[in-house]
N, C-alpha and C positions, 0 to 999 in steps of 0.2 A: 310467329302467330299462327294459329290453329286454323281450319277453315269449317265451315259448315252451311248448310243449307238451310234458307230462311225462304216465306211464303208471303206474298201480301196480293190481300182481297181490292178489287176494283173496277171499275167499268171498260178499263182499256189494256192493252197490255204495255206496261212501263219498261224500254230495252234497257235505259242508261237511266237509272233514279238520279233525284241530283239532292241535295243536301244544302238546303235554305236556312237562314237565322230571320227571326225574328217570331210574331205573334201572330194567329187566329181563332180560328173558332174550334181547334181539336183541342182534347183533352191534356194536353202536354207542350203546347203550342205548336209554329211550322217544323214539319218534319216529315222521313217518309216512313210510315209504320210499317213494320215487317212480325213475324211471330214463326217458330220451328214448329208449329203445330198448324200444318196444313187442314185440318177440319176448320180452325178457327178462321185462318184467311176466306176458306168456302163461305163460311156461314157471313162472314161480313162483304164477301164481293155477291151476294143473292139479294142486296140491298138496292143491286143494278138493272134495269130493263136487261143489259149486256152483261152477265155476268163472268168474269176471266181470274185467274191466279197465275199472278207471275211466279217465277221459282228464279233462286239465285243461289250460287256457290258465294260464299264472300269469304273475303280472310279479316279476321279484328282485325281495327283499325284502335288502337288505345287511344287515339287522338281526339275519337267522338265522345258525347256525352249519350251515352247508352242506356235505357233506363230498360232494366230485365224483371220480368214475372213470368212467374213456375209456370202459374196455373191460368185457363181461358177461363173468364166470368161472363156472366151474361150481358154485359156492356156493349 
């Protein structure tokens, strides 16, 4: 399995994400959103009084239910 570097926007910095089942109020349900396009994690941790970007090396995990898009939308 490949690795690659992923960004996620937020108010804290997140060392050890954790990987939850179940339902809320995100668009996909619980989960932890990440994106390879660091402008986007900017733009959505600026939503924070605290704004931070964690950075991660991850290797796939085939295991997860991964939901991929190309492109950043105004979302």
């Amino acid at each position: 399995m490949g690795k690659m570097t992923v960004y996620h926007g937020g108010s804290a910095i997140v060392k050890n994400p954790k990987i939850l089942k179940g339902k809320n109020t995100k668009d996909f349900g619980h989960g932890f959103y990440c994106t390879i396009i660091r402008e986007q994690a900017e733009r959505w941790a600026k939503r924070y009084d605290r704004p931070v970007v964690s950075v991660y090396t991850v290797r796939m995990n085939t295991g997860l239910n991964i939901l991929e898009f190309r492109e950043m939308t105004n979302a």
